[in-house]
C-alpha positions as CSV (number, residue, x, y, z in Angstrom):
1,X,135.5,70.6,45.7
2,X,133.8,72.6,49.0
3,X,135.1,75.6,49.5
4,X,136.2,75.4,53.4
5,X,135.2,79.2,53.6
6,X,131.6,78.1,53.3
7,X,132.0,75.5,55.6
8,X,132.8,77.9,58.0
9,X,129.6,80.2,57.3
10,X,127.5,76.9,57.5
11,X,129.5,76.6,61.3
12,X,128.5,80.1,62.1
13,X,124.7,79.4,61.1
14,X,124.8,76.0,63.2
15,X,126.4,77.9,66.8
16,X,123.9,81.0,65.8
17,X,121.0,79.5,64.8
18,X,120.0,82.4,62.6
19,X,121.0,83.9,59.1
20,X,120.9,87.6,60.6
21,X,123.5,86.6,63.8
22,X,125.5,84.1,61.5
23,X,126.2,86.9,59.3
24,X,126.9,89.1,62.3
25,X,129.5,87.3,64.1
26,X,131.1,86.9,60.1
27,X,131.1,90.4,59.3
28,X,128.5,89.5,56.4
29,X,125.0,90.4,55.3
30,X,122.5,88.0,55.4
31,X,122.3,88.1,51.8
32,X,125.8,87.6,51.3
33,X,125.6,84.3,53.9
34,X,122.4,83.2,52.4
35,X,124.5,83.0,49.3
36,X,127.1,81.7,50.4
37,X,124.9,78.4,51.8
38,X,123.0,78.4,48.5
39,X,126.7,77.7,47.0
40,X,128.1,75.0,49.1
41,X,124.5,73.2,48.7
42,X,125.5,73.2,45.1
43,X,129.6,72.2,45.5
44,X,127.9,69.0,47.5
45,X,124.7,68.5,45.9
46,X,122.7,68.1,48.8
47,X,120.0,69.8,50.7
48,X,121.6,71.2,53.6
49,X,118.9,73.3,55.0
50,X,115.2,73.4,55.4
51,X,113.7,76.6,54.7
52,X,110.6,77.9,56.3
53,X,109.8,81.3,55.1
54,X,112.9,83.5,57.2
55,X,113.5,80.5,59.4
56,X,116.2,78.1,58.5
57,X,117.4,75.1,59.8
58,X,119.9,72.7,59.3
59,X,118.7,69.2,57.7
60,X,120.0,65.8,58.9
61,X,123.0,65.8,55.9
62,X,123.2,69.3,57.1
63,X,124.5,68.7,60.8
64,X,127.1,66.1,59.6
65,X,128.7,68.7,57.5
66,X,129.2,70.3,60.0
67,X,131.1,67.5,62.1
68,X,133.1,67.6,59.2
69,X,133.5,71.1,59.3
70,X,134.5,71.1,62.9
71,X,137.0,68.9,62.1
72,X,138.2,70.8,59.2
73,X,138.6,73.7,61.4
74,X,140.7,71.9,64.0
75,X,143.1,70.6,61.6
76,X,143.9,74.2,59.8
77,X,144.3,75.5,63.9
78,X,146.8,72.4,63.9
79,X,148.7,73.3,60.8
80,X,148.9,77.0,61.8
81,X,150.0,75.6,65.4
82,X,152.7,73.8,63.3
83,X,154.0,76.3,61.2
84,X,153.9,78.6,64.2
85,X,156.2,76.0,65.7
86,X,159.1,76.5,62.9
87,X,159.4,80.0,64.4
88,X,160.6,80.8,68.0
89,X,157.4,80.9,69.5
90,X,158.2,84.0,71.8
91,X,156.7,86.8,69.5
92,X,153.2,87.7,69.1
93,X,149.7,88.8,70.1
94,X,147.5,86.9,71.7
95,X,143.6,88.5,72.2
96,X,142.0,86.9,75.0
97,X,138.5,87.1,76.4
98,X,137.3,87.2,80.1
99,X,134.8,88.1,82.8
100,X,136.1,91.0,85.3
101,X,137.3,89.3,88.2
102,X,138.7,87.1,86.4
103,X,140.7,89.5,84.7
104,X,141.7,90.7,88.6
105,X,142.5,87.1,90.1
106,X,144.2,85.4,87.0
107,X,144.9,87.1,84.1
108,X,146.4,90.0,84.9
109,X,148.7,88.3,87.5
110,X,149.5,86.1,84.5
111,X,150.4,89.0,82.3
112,X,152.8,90.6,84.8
113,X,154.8,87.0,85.1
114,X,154.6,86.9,80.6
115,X,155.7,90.3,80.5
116,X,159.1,88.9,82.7
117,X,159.4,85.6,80.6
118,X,157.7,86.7,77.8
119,X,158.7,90.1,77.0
120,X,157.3,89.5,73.3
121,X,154.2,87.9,74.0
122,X,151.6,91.0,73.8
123,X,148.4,89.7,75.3
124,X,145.0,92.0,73.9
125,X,142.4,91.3,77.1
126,X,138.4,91.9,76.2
127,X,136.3,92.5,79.1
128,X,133.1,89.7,78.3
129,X,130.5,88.2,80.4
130,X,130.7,84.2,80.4
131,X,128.2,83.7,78.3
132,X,129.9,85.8,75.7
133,X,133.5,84.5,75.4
134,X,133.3,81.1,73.8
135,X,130.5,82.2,71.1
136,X,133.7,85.0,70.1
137,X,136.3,82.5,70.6
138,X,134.1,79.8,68.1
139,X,133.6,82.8,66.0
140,X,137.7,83.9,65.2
141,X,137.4,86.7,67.2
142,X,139.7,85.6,70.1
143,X,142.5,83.2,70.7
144,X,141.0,82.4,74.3
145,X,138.1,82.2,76.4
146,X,138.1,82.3,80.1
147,X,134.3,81.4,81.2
148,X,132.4,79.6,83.6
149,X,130.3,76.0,83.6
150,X,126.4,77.5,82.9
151,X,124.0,75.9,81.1
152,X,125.1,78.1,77.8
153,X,128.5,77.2,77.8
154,X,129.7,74.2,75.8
155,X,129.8,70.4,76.7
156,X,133.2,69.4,78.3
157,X,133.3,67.5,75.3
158,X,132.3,69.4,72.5
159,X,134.7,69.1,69.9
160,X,135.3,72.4,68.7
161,X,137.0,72.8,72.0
162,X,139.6,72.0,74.5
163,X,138.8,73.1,78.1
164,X,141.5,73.3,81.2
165,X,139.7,73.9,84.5
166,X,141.2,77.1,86.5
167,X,139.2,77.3,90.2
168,X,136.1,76.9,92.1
169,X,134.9,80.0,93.9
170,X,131.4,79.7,96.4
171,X,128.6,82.7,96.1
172,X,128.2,84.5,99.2
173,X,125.1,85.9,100.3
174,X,125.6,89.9,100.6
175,X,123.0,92.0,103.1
176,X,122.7,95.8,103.6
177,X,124.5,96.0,107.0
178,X,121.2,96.6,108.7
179,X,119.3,93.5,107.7
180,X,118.4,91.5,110.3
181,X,120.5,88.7,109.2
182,X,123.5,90.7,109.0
183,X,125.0,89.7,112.6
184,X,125.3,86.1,112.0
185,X,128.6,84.7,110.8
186,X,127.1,82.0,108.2
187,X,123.4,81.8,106.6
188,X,121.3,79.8,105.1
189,X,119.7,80.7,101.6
190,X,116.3,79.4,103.3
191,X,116.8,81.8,106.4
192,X,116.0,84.6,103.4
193,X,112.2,85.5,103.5
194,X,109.9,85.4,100.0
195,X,109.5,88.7,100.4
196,X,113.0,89.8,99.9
197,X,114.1,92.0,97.0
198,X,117.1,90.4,94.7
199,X,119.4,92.0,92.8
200,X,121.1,89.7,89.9
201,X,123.1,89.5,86.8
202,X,120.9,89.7,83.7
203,X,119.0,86.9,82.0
204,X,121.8,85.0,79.9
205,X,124.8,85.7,82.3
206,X,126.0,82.1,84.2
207,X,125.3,84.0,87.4
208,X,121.4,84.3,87.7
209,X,120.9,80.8,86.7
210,X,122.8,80.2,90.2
211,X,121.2,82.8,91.8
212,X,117.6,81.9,90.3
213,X,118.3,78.1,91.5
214,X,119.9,78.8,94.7
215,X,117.2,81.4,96.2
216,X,114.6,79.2,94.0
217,X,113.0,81.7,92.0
218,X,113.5,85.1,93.8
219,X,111.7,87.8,93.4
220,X,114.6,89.9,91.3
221,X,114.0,93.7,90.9
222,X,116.8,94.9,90.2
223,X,119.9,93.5,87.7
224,X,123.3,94.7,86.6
225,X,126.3,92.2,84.8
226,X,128.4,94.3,87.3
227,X,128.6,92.9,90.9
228,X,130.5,96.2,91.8
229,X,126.9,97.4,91.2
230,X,125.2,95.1,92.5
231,X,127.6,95.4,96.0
232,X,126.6,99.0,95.6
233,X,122.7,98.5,95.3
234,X,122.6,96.4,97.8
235,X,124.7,98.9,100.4
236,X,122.1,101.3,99.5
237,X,119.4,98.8,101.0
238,X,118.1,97.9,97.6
239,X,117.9,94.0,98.3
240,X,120.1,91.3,98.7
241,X,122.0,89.7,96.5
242,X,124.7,86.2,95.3
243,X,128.2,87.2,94.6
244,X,131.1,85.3,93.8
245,X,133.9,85.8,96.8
246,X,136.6,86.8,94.3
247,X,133.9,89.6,92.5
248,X,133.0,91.1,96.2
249,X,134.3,94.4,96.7
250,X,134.1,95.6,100.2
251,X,131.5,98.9,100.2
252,X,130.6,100.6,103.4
253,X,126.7,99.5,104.0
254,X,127.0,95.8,102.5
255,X,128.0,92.8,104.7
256,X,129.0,89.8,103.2
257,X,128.0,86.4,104.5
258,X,129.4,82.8,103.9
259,X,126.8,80.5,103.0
260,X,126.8,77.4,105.8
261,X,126.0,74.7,103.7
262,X,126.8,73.4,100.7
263,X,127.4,76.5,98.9
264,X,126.9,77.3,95.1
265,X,129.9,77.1,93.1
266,X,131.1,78.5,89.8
267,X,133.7,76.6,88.1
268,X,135.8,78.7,86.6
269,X,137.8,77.9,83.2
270,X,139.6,78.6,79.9
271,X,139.0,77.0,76.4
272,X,140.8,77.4,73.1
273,X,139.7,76.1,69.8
274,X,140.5,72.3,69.4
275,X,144.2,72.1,67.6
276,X,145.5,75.6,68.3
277,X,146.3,74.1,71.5
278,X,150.0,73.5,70.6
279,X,150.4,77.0,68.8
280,X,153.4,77.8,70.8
281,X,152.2,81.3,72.1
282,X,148.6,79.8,73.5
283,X,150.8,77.2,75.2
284,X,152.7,79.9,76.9
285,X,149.9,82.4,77.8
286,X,147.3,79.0,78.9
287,X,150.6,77.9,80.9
288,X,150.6,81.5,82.5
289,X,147.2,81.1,83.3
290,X,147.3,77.8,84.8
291,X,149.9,78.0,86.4
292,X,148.3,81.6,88.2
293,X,144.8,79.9,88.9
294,X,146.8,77.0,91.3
295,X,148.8,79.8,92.9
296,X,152.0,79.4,91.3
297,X,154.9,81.8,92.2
C-alpha cells in the first residue's frame, strides 16, 4: 500500500526540483524527505530517483508516480469539496495569494461585496509576486492564486490546476517629466535610445521578462518588485521604466505614456488546485472575483 503522504513529498521534490526546497515548502528537513522517498521506493519497489551525489532526479517510473499522485491529490480536494458540500457552505476561511495591484483592482473590491453576501466567509489575503503564488497554492499553503501568464507560471493545461482568466492590462512606458519624450501623447519602445537607464522588477518576477523582451535587452540599473518604487525612481530621473496601468501611481516628476502600438500585455488570472474547484467557499470567493475582474456591480 503507498502511503499518499509520501506521494505528496515525492510531488513537492518534482515542482521543487531539490531535496533542500522540497523539504522547505513541507515544513521538513531534508533528512526527514530524503526518508520519506527512500520509503515510498520501498512500498512500490521501484527506483524512483536517480541519485548523483546531492543531486537527485526523478527516473522515468518516477515522473508517472507522480501523474498518479496529481491525480490522487485532485480527488481528496474533490472529496473535501464534497463533504464541504453537506454543510452550508457560507462559513469559513479562505487564504488567498496575490500580487499588489491586484489586491487594489479585484480582490479587495471582491471582499467588500463577500463581506455583504457573505458575512461568514473570512478571506486571509497574502501579498506575493506572480511568480510566487501558484508554487504556495501547489504547496497547501493557500486556497488561491491570483497570477499572471510568464514563462514560470504553469501550462493552461497543467493538471494540478484549474485556471479562470480575470483581465488584460497593457505596460505603459513611464519618463521622468523632463525626458525629451515626455511631451508626446503615445511612444514607441524603439523611440527609447540604447543608452537609456531601466528600472525593472527583479529577475524571476513575470514583469522583467516583458520588460527585458519589450525594450530588447535594456540596459537595467536599477530593480525593485515594487512599481510604487519604481514610479518613484523614475520621478527622481533615475531611468525609465514598463508598468502595468493598473500598478501606476501618479507621482509628481513621472509621466506616464501609452505605448502606440501593439502594446505588451499581462494576462491576469486566478487558479485553484484541480477538484477544490466545487468546495462551496472557493466557488463563492472565485465567483466574487470574477464577477469583480468583468466589472460587475
Amino acid at each position: 500500500m503507498i502511503d499518499p503522504r509520501r506521494l505528496r513529498v515525492l510531488r513537492a521534490l518534482a515542482d521543487h526540483g531539490t531535496v533542500t526546497a522540497a523539504g522547505e515548502a513541507l515544513h521538513l528537513t531534508p533528512s526527514a524527505v530524503s526518508q520519506q522517498l527512500a520509503a515510498l521506493e520501498s512500498e512500490t519497489g521501484q527506483e524512483l530517483l536517480r541519485r548523483r551525489g546531492r543531486r537527485v532526479s526523478l527516473t522515468p517510473v518516477g515522473e508517472l508516480l507522480v501523474e498518479h499522485a496529481n491525480a490522487v491529490a485532485a480527488e481528496l480536494e474533490r472529496a473535501q469539496a464534497t463533504l464541504a458540500s453537506f454543510a452550508t457552505g457560507t462559513r469559513g476561511r479562505v487564504e488567498l495569494a496575490s500580487f499588489a495591484s491586484a489586491i487594489t483592482q479585484v480582490v479587495a473590491p471582491a471582499i467588500r461585496k463577500l463581506r455583504f453576501f457573505a458575512p461568514d466567509i473570512t478571506v486571509v489575503v497574502r501579498d506575493a509576486e506572480g511568480h510566487a503564488s501558484v508554487p504556495l497554492l501547489l504547496d497547501g499553503e493557500i486556497d488561491i492564486a491570483i497570477t499572471e501568464d510568464s514563462r514560470q507560471s504553469p501550462r493552461t493545461d497543467d493538471p494540478r490546476l484549474i485556471r479562470y482568466p480575470l483581465y488584460t492590462e497593457p505596460f505603459d512606458v513611464v519618463l521622468p517629466e523632463r525626458h525629451r519624450l515626455a511631451v508626446q501623447k503615445t511612444i514607441s519602445i524603439r523611440d527609447l535610445g540604447d543608452d537609456e537607464d531601466w528600472i525593472a522588477p527583479l529577475p524571476g518576477n513575470p514583469c522583467r521578462d516583458i520588460v527585458e523582451v519589450a525594450g530588447n535587452n535594456p540596459r537595467i540599473t536599477h530593480t525593485s518588485d515594487d512599481f510604487r518604487a519604481i514610479v518613484a525612481l523614475v520621478a527622481a530621473g533615475a531611468g525609465v521604466a514598463l508598468v502595468p496601468r493598473n500598478a501606476f501611481t501618479k507621482t509628481r516628476g513621472a509621466v506616464r505614456i501609452p505605448i502606440g502600438e501593439a502594446p505588451p500585455e499581462r494576462r491576469v488570472f486566478v487558479a485553484v488546485r484541480r477538484g477544490s474547484d466545487e468546495h462551496p467557499l472557493f466557488k463563492m470567493v472565485l465567483g466574487a472575483l470574477i464577477d469583480e475582474a468583468r466589472g460587475g456591480s
